[in-house]
C-alpha positions as CSV (number, residue, x, y, z in Angstrom):
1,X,-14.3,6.1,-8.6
2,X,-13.4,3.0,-10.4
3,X,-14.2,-0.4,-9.3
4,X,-10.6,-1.3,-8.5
5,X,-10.5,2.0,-6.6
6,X,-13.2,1.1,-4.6
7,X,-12.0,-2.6,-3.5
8,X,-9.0,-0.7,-2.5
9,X,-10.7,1.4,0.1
10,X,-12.1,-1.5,1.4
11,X,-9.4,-2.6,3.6
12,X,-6.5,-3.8,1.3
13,X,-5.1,-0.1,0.8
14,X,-2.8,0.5,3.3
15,X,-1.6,-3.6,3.3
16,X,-0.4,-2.5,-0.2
17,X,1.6,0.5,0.8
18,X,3.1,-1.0,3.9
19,X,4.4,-4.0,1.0
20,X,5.4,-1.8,-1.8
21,X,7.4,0.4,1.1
22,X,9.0,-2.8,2.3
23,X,10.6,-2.8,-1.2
24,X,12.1,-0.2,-1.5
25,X,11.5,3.6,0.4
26,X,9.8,5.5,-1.9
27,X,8.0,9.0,-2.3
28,X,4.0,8.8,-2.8
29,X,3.5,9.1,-6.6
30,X,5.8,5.6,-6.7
31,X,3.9,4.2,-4.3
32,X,1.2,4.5,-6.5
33,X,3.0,3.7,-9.8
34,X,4.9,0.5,-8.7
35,X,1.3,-0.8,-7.2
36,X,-0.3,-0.1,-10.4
37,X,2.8,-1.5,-12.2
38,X,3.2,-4.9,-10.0
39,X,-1.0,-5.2,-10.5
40,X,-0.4,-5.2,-14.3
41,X,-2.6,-2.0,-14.3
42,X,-5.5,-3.8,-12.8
43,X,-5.4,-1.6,-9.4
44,X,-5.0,2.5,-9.3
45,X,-4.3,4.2,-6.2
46,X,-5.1,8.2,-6.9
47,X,-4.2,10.8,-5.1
48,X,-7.3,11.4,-3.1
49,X,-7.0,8.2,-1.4
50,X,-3.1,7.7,-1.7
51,X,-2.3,10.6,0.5
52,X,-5.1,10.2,3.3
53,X,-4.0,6.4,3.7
54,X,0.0,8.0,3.8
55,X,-0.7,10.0,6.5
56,X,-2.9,7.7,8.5
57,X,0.1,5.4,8.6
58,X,2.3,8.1,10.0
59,X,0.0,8.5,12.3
60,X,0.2,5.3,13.6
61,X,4.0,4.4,13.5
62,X,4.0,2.3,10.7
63,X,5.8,4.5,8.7
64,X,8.0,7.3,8.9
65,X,9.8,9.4,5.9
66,X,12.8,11.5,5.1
67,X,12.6,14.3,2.4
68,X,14.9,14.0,-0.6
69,X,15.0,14.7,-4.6
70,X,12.4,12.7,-6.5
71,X,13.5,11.8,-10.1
72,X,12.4,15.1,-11.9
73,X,14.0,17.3,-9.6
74,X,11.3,18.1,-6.9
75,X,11.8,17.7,-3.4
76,X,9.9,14.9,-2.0
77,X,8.7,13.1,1.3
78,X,10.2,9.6,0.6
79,X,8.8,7.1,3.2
80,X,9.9,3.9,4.6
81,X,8.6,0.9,6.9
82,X,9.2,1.6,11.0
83,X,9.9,-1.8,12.9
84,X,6.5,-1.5,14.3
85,X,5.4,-1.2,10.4
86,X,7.1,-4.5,9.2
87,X,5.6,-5.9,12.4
88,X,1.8,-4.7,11.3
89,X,2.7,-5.4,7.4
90,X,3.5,-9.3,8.5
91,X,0.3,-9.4,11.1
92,X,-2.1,-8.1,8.0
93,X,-0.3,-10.2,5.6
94,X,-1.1,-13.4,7.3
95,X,-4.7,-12.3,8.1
96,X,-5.1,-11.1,4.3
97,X,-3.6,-14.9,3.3
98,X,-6.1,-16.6,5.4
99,X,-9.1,-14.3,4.4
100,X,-8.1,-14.9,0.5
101,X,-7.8,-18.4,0.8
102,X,-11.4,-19.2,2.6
103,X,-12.4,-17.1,0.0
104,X,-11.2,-19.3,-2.4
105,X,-12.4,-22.6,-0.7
106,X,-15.6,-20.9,-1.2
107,X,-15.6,-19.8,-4.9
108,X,-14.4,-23.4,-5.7
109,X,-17.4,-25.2,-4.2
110,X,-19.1,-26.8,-6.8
């Protein structure tokens, strides 16, 4: 598991799926590309944590999906944000902000 993996497990995993669906809906494997992409290739979601963290969201509401084509021809689960999703996504947004930022305050003590 690589480091960036591991940071993602950590708590900032599903906050990043719940954004990247607020984008756009989207089937798993782009969930994972357009995170990587939008990181500059410094975070990679795989599979074995990707499609745990998928379900787990289901589970709670926060997302729901529809099955459709995916771009090579496949049939595919393509999820999107339920109201109570875009609800949770703004709650750990503005938790995440606040965390980063005393961060911050801290790394910039002198």
């Amino acid at each position: 598991m690589s480091q960036s993996e591991t940071e993602l497990l950590q708590g900032t995993l599903d906050l990043l799926i719940l954004k990247t669906l607020a984008l756009e809906p989207m089937h798993g494997y782009g969930v994972s590309l357009r995170i990587q992409q939008i990181s500059q290739d410094v975070l990679r979601v795989q599979q074995g944590s990707l499609y745990p963290a998928l379900y787990r969201l289901e589970q709670k509401g926060l997302i729901s999906y529809e099955w459709g084509t995916s771009e090579n021809g496949r049939r595919a689960k393509y999820y999107r944000l339920t109201k109570k999703g875009i609800k949770q996504l703004a709650s750990e947004t503005e938790g995440w902000e606040r965390l980063s930022a005393a961060v911050n305050r801290i790394l910039e003590t002198t």
